[in-house]
Every structure is written in C-alpha cells, then in structure tokens.
N, C-alpha and C positions, 0 to 999 in steps of 0.2 A: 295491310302491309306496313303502314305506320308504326302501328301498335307493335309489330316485329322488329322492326328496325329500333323504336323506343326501348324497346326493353333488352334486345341486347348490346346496343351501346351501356345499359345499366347495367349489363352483369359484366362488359369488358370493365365497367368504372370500380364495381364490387371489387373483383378480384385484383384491380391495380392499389386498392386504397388497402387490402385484407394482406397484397404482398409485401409494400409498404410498411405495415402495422407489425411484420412480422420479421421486420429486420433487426437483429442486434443492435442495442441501444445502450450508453452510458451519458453520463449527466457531467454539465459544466456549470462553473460560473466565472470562469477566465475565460477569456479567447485563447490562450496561452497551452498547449498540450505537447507533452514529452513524447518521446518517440525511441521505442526498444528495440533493436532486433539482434534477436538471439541475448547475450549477454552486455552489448553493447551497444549504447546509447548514439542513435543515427542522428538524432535531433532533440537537445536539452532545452527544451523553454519556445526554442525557432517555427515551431511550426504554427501557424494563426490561423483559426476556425473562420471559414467566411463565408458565412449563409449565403450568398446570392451562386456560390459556386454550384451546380449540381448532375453529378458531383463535382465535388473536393478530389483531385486524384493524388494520391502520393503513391510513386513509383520506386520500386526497388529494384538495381540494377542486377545482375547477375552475380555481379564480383563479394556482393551482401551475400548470395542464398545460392546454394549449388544445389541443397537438396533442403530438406522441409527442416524450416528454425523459427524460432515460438517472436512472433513483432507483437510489439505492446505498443497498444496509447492509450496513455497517461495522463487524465484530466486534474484539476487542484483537487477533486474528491473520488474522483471513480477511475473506472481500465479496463480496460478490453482487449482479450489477447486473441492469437490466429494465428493455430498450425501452418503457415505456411507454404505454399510449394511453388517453384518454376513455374513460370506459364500461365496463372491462375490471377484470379480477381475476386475480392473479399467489401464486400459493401455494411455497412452499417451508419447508425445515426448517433451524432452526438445534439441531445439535448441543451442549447444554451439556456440558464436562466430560466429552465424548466420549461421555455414555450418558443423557442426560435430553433427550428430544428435543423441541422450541418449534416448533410451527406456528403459520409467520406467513400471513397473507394480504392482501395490496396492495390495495384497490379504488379504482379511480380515479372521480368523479365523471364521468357522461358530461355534455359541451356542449351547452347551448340549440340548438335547431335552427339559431337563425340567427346561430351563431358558428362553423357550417361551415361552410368557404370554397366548397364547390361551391353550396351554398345560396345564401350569403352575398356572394358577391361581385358576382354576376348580379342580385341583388336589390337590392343598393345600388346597385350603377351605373345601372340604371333610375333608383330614388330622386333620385340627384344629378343626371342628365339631367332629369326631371321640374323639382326646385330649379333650375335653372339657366336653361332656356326658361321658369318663372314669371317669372324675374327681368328677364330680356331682351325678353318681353312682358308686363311692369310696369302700361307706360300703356296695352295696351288691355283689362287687365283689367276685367270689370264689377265694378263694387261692389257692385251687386245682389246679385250673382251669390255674390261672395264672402264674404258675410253669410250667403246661403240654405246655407252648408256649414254655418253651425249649425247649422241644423234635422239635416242629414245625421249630423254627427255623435255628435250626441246619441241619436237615432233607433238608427241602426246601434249603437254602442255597447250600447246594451240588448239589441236585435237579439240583437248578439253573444254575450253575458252569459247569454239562455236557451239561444240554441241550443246552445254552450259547455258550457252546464250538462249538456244531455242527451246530448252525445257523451263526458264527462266520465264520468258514467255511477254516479256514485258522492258525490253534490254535493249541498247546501243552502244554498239559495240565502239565509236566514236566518243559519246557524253558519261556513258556509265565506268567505272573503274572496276577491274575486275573482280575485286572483295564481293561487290554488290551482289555476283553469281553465287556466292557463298554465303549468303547473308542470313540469320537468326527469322526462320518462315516461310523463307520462300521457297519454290518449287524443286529448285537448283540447288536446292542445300547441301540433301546425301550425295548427288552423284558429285560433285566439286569437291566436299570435305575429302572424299574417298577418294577421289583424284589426286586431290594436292599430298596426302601421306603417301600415295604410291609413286609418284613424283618426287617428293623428298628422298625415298629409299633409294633410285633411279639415280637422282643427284648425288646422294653420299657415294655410292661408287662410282660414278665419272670422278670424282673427287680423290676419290682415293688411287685411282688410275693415273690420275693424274699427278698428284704427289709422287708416284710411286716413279713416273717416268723424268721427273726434275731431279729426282733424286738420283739416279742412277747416272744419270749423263751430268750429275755435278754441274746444275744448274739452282740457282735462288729455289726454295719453294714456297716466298711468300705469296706468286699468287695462287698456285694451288688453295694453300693455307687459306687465304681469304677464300677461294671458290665457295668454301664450307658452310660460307656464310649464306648461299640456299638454299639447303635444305634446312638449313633453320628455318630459315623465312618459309617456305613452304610448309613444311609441318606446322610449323607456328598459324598456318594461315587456316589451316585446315582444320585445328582443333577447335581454337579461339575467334571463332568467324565471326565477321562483321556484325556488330550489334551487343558483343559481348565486349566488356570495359576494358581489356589485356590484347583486343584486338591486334591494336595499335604500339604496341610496345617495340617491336621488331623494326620499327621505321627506319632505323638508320641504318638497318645491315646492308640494304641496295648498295647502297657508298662504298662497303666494304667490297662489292663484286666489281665495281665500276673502280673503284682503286686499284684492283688485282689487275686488270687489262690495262690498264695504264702501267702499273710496274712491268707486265708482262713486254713493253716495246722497251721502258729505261734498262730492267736490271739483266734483258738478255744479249744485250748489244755489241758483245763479245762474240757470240757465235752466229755465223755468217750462214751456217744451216739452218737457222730459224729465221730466218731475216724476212721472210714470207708473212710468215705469224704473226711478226713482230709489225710489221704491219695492219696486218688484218687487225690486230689488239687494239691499236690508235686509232681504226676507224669503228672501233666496234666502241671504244670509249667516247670519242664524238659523239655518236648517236645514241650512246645511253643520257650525255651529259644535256643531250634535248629535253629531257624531263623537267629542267629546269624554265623551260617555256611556261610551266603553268602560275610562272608570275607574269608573265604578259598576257594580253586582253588579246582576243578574246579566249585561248586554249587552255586558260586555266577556270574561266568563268561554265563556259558553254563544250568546251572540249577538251574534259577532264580522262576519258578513256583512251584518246588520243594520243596525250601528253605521255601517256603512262604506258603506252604502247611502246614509244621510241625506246625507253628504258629497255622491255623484254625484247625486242628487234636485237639491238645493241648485242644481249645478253645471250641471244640465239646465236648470232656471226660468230662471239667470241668463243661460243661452247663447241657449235658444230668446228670452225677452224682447228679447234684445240686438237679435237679428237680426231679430225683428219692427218693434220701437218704431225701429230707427235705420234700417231698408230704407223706412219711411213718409218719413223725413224726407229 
C-alpha cells in the first residue's frame, strides 16, 4: 500500500512538473516589461517581473476587451502575444536572466450579459422596434394608461429586488446595495439585467404620461423632464452591471429624480388642485434625501442597502402619488 501511495504521488509530481514545462515561455533580462492590448499600449516600461509572486496576475478590465484583442508582453529581447477573450485566464512564464522563472497570469474580466452580441443585439432590436411603434402611435396613446406604468414600475421593481435577492443566494437586503443582485457572475445576473431594461421601458412611459399631463394643464414640466432620468439609470444598470468599469457612470442622475420632486412642491404652488401632490413630493424628497446618511456611521459602513433603500422608498411615494393624483385629474 506504500508502494501505491509512493508512486502515485510521483505521477501527481510528473504531471505538475511536464504542465509546468509546457507553459508558454519568453525570456528576460530587465525586470521591466511592456504591455500591449489590442493596439494600444496598457502599460509602457510599468509593469515589474516579481519572482516570489505565483503567479503575477495582470488583470484586464472589461472597458479594455469586449470581445477577443491580441495583449502583448513585451520583454527588452522577446514577446508573447494572446488572443484574448472575456472571461478567460492565460498563464505563461517569463524567464529572468535565463534561470529565475516569473509566472504571469492574464485574467480577463468576463462581459455583462447583455454586452453579448448574441444576447445583445436580438434584445435591443426588439427594444428600438418597441421605441419606435410608441412614437408613431404617439396620439393614440392613453394617458391613463401611461401614468398607471407607475404603479407597474415601482411594484415590479421591488418584485424584483426580493426575488433577486433569493436567486442571489448570498444577499442582505439591509448591507448589500442592489447593483450587487446584478453583478458580473453571480446567480442573479440574467434575471436582474432582464428586469431592470423591462423596468426602464415601464419607466419611459410613466414619463412620458406624465409629461404629457404637465403639459396640457399648462403646468412646469421640468419634473417630468427630469423623471427620465430613470430609465436611464435603469437601463444603464441593466447593461453595464456591477463589475463592469461604465458601471458607475450614471451616479449622479438619482439627484436628477430627487430634484424633480422637489420642484414638483416649488414650481406647482399656483395650483390648489395639486396641493395633495405637492405635498406628497416634499415628503417623498425627504426620504430620498436620507441617502445621504451613508456618511454617518454606522449606515454607510455596515448598512449600505439600507441607506440606498430610503432613496427608492422616496422614489416609489413620489411615482405611485404622481400617477394617482394626475390620472384623477
């Protein structure tokens, strides 16, 4: 039994030393190595070979490689290139000084769901055929109709939020922020992305309903105008999900939604039939403007889904109000 046990621990050592041996190799004699990807230069000179690392990982974010682009590194005498792809990890060795050997390892950020084209391009095009027949049948939209997507939206949205959570599988709905349900791997990915663009399309029409009802009663429509600025933030959230570098880009439109409810109590204060709303608006901007707690300790430390919750609270009052108080009138 020895004997068995001896010899295949020797053939597990064989075949680690024979995989090893058989990794892609280029030679140095700087520590110093360039770094290519695609056409352009990620890292000139910056990169430094460090034997004790093993490996060495140099990671490529997303926003680099969408789909498969040729990364080079580039020693003082040799180079070694690698097709490439989302998602993937590429191992080789560089040779220092002919006998100090630097294991690197590539890992590429894989893409959102829905920045794959086979995903991606059959789902947009739907999307923009949708955008396109609203616009062309404009005038026999209901208004009704298109105010009561605020109920939907909102509704759904939360919907989303627990079920997310529970497919998620790993989530607190208190410490986690909701991006995280959406995030680059995890379980929750497609049903969330798929959510939040069905939600944005949801949101342009409460938007547009609502526009359409400031306009006719000769009322401001800057908050409508600003409304729009969710289904940005939603689509945006849904394509470019958490983990991906554009994630984050949308940050500031919140403020844009949390401004509108605010104008919605100053610029309507003229009309005494909205005076309900006009209400409801300033307490729904109150409780968006709690989001701002996640600079005090501990809810922006330890209870970051929390904080971020008051925000959509907020943002639900002021949606479902809207489309209540303006479908009466």
């Amino acid at each position: 039994m020895f004997k068995v046990i001896l010899l295949i621990l020797c053939f597990g050592f064989i075949i680690h030393v024979t995989a090893q041996s058989t990794l892609p190799s280029i030679k140095a004699t700087s520590t110093k190595v360039d770094i290519r990807v695609g056409n352009d230069y990620f890292s000139k000179g910056g990169w430094q070979l460090e034997p004790n690392k093993n490996p060495d990982i140099f990671f490529i974010g997303s926003k680099w490689l969408y789909d498969t682009k040729k990364v080079s590194f580039i020693t003082d005498i040799d180079s070694l290139s690698f097709n490439a792809q989302p998602g993937h990890k590429y191992d080789f060795v560089i040779m220092l000084n002919e006998n100090i050997p630097c294991h690197i390892q590539i890992v590429t950020s894989a893409n959102p769901i829905f920045l794959n084209k086979k995903i991606a391009v059959p789902i947009f095009a739907c999307f923009a055929i949708i955008l396109i027949l609203l616009y062309w049948n404009r005038n026999r939209l209901n208004t009704k109709l298109l105010l009561g997507c605020g109920y939907g939206v909102t509704v759904m949205f939360w919907i989303m939020t627990f079920i997310s959570g529970q497919i998620h599988g790993n989530y607190n709905h208190l410490k986690n922020v909701i991006s995280e349900l959406g995030a680059i791997g995890t379980k929750s990915e497609f049903f969330t992305s798929s959510c939040l663009i069905l939600l944005s399309l949801l949101s342009i029409l409460f938007s547009i309903g609502f526009y359409r009802v400031l306009k006719m009663k000769k009322l401001s429509v800057i908050p409508a105008v600003l409304s729009f600025a969710m289904p940005v933030t939603l689509i945006w959230a849904g394509i470019f999900t958490l983990g991906n570098e554009f994630h984050s880009a949308t940050g500031p439109l919140p403020l844009l939604i949390m401004l509108g409810s605010l104008l919605s109590y100053l610029l309507w204060r003229k009309n005494q039939e909205l005076l309900q709303l006009r209400k409801i608006s300033l307490v729904s901007f109150i409780i968006m403007l709690l989001i701002l707690s996640r600079f005090i300790k501990p809810f922006g430390m330890e209870y970051e889904g929390l904080v971020q919750r008051f925000f959509y609270a907020g943002w639900t009052i002021w949606t479902i109000s809207t489309s209540y108080q303006l479908s009466k009138k």
